[in-house]
N, C-alpha and C positions, 0 to 999 in steps of 0.2 A: 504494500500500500504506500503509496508517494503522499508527501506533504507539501504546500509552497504554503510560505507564507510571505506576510508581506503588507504593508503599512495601513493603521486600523482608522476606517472612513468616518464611516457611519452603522448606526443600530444598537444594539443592545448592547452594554460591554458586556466582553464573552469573559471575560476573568472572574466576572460578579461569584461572589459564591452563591448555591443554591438559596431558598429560602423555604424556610422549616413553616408547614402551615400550620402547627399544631400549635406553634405559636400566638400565629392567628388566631386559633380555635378558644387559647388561653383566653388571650384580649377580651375575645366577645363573651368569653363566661364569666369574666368577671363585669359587666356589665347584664348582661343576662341575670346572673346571683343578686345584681343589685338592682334589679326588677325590671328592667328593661326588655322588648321581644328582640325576637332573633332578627328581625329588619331590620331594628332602630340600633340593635348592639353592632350589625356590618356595620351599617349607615356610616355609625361613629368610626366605628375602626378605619373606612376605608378614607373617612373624613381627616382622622390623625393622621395617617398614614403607615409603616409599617413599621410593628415593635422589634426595637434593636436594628434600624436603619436609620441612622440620623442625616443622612445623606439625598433621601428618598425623600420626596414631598408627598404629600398627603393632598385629600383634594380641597380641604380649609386652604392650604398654602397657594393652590393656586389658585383658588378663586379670590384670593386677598389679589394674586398678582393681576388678574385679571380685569378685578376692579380698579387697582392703580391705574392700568395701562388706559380702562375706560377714563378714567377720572382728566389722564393727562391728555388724551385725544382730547374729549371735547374742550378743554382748556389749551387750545394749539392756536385758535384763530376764528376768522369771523368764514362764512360762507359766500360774501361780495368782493371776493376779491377780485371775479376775471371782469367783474361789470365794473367793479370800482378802476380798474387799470383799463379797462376800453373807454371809460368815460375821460378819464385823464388821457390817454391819446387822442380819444377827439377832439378835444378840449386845444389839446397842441399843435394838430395837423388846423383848425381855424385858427388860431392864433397866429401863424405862420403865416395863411392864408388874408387874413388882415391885415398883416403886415407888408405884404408883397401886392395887398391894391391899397391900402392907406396913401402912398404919393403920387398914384394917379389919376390926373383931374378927369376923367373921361367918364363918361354918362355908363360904360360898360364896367367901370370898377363899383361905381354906385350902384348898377343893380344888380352886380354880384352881392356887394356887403348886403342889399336888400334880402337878398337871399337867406344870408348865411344868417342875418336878425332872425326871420323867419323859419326857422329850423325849428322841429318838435322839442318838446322836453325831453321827452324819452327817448332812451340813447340806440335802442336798434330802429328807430323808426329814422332817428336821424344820419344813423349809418346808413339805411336804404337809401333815402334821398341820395346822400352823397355818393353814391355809388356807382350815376351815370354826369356827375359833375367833372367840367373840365379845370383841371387845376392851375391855375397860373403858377404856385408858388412849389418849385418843385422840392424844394423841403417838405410843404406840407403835405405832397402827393408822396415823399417818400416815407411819413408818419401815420399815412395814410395805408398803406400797403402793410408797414410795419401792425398796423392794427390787425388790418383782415387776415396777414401770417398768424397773427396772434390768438386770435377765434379759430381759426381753421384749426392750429394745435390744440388747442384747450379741447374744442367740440368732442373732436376724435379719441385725444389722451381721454377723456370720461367716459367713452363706449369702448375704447380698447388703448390698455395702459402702454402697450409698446409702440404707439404712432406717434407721438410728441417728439420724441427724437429723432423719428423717421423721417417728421416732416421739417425737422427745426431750420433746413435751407429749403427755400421755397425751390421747387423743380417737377414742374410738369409728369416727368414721365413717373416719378416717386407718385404722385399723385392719382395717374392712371391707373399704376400697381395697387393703391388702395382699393379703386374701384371695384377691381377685376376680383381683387381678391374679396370684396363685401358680395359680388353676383356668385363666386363658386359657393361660398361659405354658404348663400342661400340655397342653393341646387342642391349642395351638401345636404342642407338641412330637410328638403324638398325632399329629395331620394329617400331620407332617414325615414320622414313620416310614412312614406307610401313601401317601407319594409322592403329597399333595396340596397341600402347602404352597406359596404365592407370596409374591415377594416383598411385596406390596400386603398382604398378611395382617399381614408382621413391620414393615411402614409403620404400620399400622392400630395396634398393641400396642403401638409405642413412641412414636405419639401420642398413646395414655393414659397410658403408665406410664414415660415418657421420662425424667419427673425424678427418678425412683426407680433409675438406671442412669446413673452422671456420670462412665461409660468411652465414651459415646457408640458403641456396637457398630453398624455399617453393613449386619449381615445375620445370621440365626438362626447362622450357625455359629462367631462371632464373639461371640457372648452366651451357646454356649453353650460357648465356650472359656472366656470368663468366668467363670461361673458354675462349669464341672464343676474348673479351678482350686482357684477360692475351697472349695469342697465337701472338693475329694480335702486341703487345706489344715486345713479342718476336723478331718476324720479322724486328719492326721499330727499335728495338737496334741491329740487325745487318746492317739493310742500313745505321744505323748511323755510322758507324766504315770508317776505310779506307779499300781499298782491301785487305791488308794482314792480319790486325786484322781481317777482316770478316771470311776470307779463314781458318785461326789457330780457332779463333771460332767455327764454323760451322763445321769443322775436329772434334774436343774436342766434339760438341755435338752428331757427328753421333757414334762416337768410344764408349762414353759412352751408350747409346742406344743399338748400339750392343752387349757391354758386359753387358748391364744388361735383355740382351733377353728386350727391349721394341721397337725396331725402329720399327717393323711391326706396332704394337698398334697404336704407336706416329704419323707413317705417316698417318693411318686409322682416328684415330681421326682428326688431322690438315686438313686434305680436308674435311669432315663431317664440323667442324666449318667453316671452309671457306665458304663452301655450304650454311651455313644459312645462316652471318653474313657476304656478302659481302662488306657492306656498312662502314666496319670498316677501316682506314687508316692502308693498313698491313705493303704496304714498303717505307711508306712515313719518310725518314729521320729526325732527331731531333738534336738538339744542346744543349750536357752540358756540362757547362764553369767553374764546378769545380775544387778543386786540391784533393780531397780525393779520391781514387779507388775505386768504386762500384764493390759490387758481382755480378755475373750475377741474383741473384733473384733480389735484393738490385733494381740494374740498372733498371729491368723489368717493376719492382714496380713503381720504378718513371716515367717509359716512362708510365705504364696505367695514372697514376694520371696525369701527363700532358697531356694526350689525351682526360680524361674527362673533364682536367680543360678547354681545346679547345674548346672544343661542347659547355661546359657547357656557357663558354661565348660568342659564337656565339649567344645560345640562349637568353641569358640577356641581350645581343642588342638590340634583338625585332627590328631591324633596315631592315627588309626584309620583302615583299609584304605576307598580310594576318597574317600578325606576330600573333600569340596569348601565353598569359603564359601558357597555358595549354601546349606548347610546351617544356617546361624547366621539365628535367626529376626533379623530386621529389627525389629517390634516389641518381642522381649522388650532387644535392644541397648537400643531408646529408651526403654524403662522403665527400664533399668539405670542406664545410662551416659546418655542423654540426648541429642538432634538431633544434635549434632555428632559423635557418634561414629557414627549410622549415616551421615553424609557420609564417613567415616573409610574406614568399612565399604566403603562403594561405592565408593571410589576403590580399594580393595584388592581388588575385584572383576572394578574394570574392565584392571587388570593381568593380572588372569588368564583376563578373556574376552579381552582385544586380543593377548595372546600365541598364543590358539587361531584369532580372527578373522583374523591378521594371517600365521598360516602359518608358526608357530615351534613351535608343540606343538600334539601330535595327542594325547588321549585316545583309548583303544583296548583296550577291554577292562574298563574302571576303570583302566587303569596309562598314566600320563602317558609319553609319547616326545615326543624332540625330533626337526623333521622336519630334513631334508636343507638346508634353509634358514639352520636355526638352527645347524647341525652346522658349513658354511662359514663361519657368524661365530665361530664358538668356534674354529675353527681358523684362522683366521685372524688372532685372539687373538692364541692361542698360539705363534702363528710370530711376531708385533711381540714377542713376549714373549721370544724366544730372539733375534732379530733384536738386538733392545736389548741384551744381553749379550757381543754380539760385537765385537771390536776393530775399528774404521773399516777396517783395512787387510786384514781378514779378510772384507769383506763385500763385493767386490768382483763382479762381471759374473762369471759362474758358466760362460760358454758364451766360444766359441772363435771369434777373431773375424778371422783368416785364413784364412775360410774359402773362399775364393775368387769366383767370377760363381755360380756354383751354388749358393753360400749365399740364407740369408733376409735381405733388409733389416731393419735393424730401426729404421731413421727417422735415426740418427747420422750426423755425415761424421767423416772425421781426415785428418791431412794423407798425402800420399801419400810411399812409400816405397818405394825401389831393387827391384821383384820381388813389388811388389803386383797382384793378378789381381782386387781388387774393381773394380768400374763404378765412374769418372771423376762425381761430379756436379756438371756443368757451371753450374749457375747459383751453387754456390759458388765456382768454379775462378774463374768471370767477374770477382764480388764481390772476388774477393781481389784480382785485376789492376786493376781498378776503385781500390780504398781503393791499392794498392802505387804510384800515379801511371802505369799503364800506357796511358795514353788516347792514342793518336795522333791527331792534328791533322787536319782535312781536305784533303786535296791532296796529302798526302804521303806518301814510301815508295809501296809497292806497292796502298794502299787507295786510291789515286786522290783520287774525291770524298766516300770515305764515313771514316765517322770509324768507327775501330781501337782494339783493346785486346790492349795490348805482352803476353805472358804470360811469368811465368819458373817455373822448377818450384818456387819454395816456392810458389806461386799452387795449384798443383792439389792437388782435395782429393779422397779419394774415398769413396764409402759402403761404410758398417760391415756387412758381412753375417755369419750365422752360422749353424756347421753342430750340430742339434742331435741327438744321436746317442741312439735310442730306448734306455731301461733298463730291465732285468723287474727290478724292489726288491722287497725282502720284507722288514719287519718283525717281528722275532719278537719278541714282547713277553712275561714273564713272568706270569703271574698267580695265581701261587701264592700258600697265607696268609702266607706268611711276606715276603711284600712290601709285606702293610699292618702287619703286626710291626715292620717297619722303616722306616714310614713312608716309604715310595720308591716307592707305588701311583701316589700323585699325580702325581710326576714321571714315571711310565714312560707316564700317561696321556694327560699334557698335549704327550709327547715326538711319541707317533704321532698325537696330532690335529694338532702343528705339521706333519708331515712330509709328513699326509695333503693339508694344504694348500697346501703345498711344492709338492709335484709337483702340485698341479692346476693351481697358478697358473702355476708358469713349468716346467714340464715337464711339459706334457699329453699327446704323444707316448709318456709312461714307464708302462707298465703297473707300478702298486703294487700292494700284499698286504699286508697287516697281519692277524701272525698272534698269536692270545691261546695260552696252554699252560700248563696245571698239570697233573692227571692224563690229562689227552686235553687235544689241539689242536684249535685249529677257526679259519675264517676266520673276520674281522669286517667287516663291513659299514661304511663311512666314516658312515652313521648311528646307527650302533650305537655307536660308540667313545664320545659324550658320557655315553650312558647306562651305558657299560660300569661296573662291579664285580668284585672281585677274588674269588675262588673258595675258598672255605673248605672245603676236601678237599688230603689228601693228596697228593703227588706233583708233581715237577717233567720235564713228559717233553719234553724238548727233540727226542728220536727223530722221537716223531710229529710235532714242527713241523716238522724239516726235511725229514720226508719229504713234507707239502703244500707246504712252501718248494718240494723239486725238480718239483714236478709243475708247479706256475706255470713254474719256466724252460724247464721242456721244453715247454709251450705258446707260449713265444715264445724260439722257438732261433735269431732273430736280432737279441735285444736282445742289450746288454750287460748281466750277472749283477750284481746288488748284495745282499747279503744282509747283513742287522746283526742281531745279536741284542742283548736286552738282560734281565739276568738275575743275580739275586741268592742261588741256589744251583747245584752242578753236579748232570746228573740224577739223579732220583733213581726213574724210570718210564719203563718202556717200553710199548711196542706189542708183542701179541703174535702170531701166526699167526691165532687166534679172533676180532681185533680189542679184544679184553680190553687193560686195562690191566694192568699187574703192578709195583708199587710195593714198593721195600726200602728200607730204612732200615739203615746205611747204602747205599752205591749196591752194587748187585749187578756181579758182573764181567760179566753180561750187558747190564744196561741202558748199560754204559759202552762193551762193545764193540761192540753193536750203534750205540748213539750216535756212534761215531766212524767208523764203517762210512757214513754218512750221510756227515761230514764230508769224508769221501774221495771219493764219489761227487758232492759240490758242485766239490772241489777238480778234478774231473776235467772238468766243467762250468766250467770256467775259473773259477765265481764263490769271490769273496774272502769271508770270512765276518772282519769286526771283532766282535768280543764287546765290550760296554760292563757292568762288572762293578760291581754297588752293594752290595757287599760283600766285607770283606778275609777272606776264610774260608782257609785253609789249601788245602783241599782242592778249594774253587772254583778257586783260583789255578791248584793242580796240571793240573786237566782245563784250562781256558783257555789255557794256555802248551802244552798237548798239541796244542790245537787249533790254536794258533797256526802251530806245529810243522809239523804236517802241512800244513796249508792257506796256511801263508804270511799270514794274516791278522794285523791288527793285534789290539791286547787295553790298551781303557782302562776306567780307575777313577775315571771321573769323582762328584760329592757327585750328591747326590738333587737340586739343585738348581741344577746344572749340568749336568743327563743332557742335556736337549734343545739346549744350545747343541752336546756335543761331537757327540752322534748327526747335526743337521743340518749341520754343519759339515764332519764328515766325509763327509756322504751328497756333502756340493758340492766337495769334495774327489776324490770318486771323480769325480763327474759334469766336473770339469775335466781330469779325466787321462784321460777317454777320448775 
């Protein structure tokens, strides 16, 4: 295999080291853990940009730079500049012209200067006139010319930015070549519509008129984004004027057109671009606040560049339904912002393809989900997260480890003890006799000729087994508004993703449930929970969660019962006969009696219900101590930022006491 190498242009630098998406994946759980969805956690990420690249912009950085750069366009200049510098020409070419019949007594200088008195205000209307006048002063017929060179570049540089220089010495056959070349461009465009057009055609036209186009377009549709641009750019620097600049404008452009034989072409082409590219803002007005006068190419120029800089940061908002970067033109980046921000761009892309390639988010619908994949790293998270909170001595073996020859191994030995029934493992028991000097000699004692190991009982060790006794858990989680009022969404979130993780990983045996409740209850899906959002309605019915809470335990009526609630008001909804919700403010004596009707029938279910209460309410207190009352349950108050150490804590709590 041959290599060449050889000096690095353009693209991506290939030396980059890869980039770790799990990293990625971190970023957005820990906004996710802090109550965020899985859209708004990208959003952010892709907005910062990427963690442990400080080098890399994010899409914040560029849309900061892109409103700089809008900020500094329309702060460049005024839009009358080509009118304000033709009126000052003309102004000079009669001046001149006055001066060269001011010393002539004859009746024919008089009724020139009559003339020239009478001349319109408006400055294309007074170019027309002049236009079949004979000039005495040939100064002034050369300031004269020097105008109409002057319109002719400008007109042309605003509908195609590489004629200005083409035409900057005035020369006939330069001028033909424009023509010729505005009738093929339309044939071009002609054949396109009627689905005859090849590429070899638009090869053929840009090897005539190649250096008349110094955006280098690689195919018709790409010249004639160019082009229908620069045009609809056109348009919007005149809705920006006032009516009379518009009217003296728009006079100067038709007058030059005509005398350069192209208005036919100009109007054929401008409806053809229109026809493609209606999606272009043609006459939507602009505002610039400078003091220097723009030419009309000058002007053009700036109104395109403000129009991309528009789109371009609409896109980098990402702030609109099904948003995706793939939506941010790539080109219009590199005219704004320049190569390295579309390497920017693509590294922030390949984030959010390697997140879907990679089997972490599923789009579905337009709406981003995290899959089952991603759901076990986030909770997984969240359990190191509550893990870390926990006192060394509070974090201990969770499971029961007397549990006799019927238990699980679980790979441990310990030493053995008066009325242990674990299995003896003999290659430790040996070890230990071995290091304690128990080796008898050959020939002696009862071993005869074989060599012996003395054993005493600190020597035996035996393996750790254990008995792990299945649990039906139920999570009841609150999701009422009034949970993100009190910022304690987060933590109730991040409490059932630790737990969901909890029991997968070391109690897989334990049928979970994790139940959501505001006005209706309903299960959640362990991949639901990342994405989950709190409910902006009415009502807190705890009724209905413990009535799907009892229906879980009656499907496994030989686990042991675990049920925790967690919850920042007492009910305030029930479940009715119709299935209806029926919500009171305050709690009706129905919702509360039926509510504790539940409680009683868990209580009779042997299952303990702990309440975890994220709020000192008076009246939460009264029902939680009611409940406690009745059910024998415990009732903590843990901070919002503590919910998921006491909840798993106490879940392992329970889980050592059975």
């Amino acid at each position: 295999m041959a290599f060449r190498y050889g000096e690095y242009h353009d693209g991506p630098d290939p030396l980059a080291p890869p980039y770790d998406v799990r990293a990625a994946l971190d970023e957005m759980g820990d906004a996710i853990l802090s109550g965020s969805t899985p859209v708004h956690a990208l959003r952010d990420l892709l907005k910062r940009g990427l963690p442990g690249a400080q080098d890399r912009r994010g899409l914040d950085d560029m849309l900061r730079e892109v409103r700089r750069r809008r900020r500094d366009l329309r702060e460049r200049g005024r839009l009358d500049g080509t009118l304000e510098k033709a009126r000052a020409l003309l102004d000079k070419a009669i001046g001149q012209e006055r001066a060269e019949l001011f010393p002539d007594p004859s009746d024919d200088a008089r009724l020139r200067e009559a003339g020239l008195d009478a001349l319109p205000e408006d400055t294309a209307s007074a170019i027309q006139e002049l236009s079949t006048y004979e000039w005495r002063s040939s100064a002034a017929r050369q300031t004269f010319e020097e105008l109409r060179d002057l319109l002719r570049r400008e007109v042309l540089d605003s509908q195609f930015r590489g004629l200005r220089d083409a035409l900057a010495n005035p020369d006939p056959e330069a001028m033909e070549r424009v023509r010729q070349m505005m009738a093929d461009l339309n044939e071009m465009l002609d054949k396109d519509s009627r689905g005859q057009h090849t590429q070899a055609d638009f090869e053929d036209f840009m090897g005539k008129y190649g250096d008349l186009f110094p955006e280098k377009p690689r195919n018709l549709e790409e010249l004639v984004d160019i082009l229908a641009r620069r045009a609809a750019a056109t348009q919007r620097m005149l809705a920006s004027m006032t009516p009379r600049q518009r009217e003296e404008l728009a006079g100067l452009i038709n007058q030059t057109l005509d005398q350069a034989g192209l208005s036919d072409e100009m109007r054929r082409l401008g409806e053809a671009l229109y026809a493609r590219r209606p999606d272009l803002a043609w006459n939507a007005p602009e505002r610039l606040t400078g003091e220097e006068p723009l030419g009309m190419g000058d002007a053009v120029t700036a109104l395109e560049e403000l129009a991309d800089l528009t789109q371009l940061e609409t896109a980098l908002r990402q702030d609109y339904p099904g948003a995706r970067l793939d939506d941010i033109d790539e080109s219009a980046v590199r005219r704004a912002l320049g190569r390295s921000a579309v390497d920017d761009l693509e590294a922030l892309k390949r984030i959010e393809r390697e997140l879907e390639e990679q089997g972490y988010l599923l789009r579905r619908r337009g709406k981003l989900e995290l899959t089952p994949k991603a759901v076990r790293r986030l909770g997984e998270t969240a359990l190191r997260r509550v893990f870390s909170s926990l006192d060394a001595g509070r974090r201990g073996d969770h499971d029961q480890h007397d549990a006799g020859s019927a238990g699980e191994l679980t790979g441990s030995t310990r030493p053995w003890r008066f009325g242990d029934e674990q299995p003896i493992d003999v290659v430790r028991t040996l070890v230990n006799g071995v290091r304690s000097g128990g080796v008898a000699a050959p020939g002696t004692g009862r071993s005869g000729g074989r060599v012996g190991v003395r054993l005493s009982v600190d020597d035996f060790e035996v393996a750790e087994t254990e008995r792990r006794t299945a649990a039906a858990v139920c999570l009841l989680v609150d999701l009422s508004y009034s949970m993100a009022l009190r910022g304690t969404w987060a933590a109730a979130k991040q409490t059932a993703l630790a737990l969901q993780a909890l029991v997968a990983s070391k109690f897989p045996q334990d049928a979970v449930q994790i139940i959501g409740f505001s006005n209706y209850a309903r299960v959640l899906q362990p991949d639901e929970l990342a994405g989950l959002d709190w409910d902006m309605v009415q009502g807190t019915n705890l009724h209905h969660a413990l009535l799907i809470a009892g229906r879980h335990l009656d499907r496994h009526p030989d686990f042991e019962p675990v049920v925790l609630v967690v919850t920042d008001g007492e009910p305030t909804a029930h479940l009715m006969r119709n299935g209806r919700s029926a919500f009171e403010w305050p709690p009706s004596h129905e919702t509360l009696e039926l509510t504790l009707a539940e409680v009683d029938k868990m209580t009779r279910r042997r299952a303990t219900i702990n309440v975890f209460m994220l709020a000192a309410d008076d009246r939460l207190k009264e029902f939680v101590d009611e409940v406690a009352r009745r059910n024998g349950g415990r009732v903590f108050s843990p901070s919002a930022e503590r919910l998921g150490e006491y909840v798993v804590n106490d879940f392992l709590r329970l889980r050592r006491a059975r």
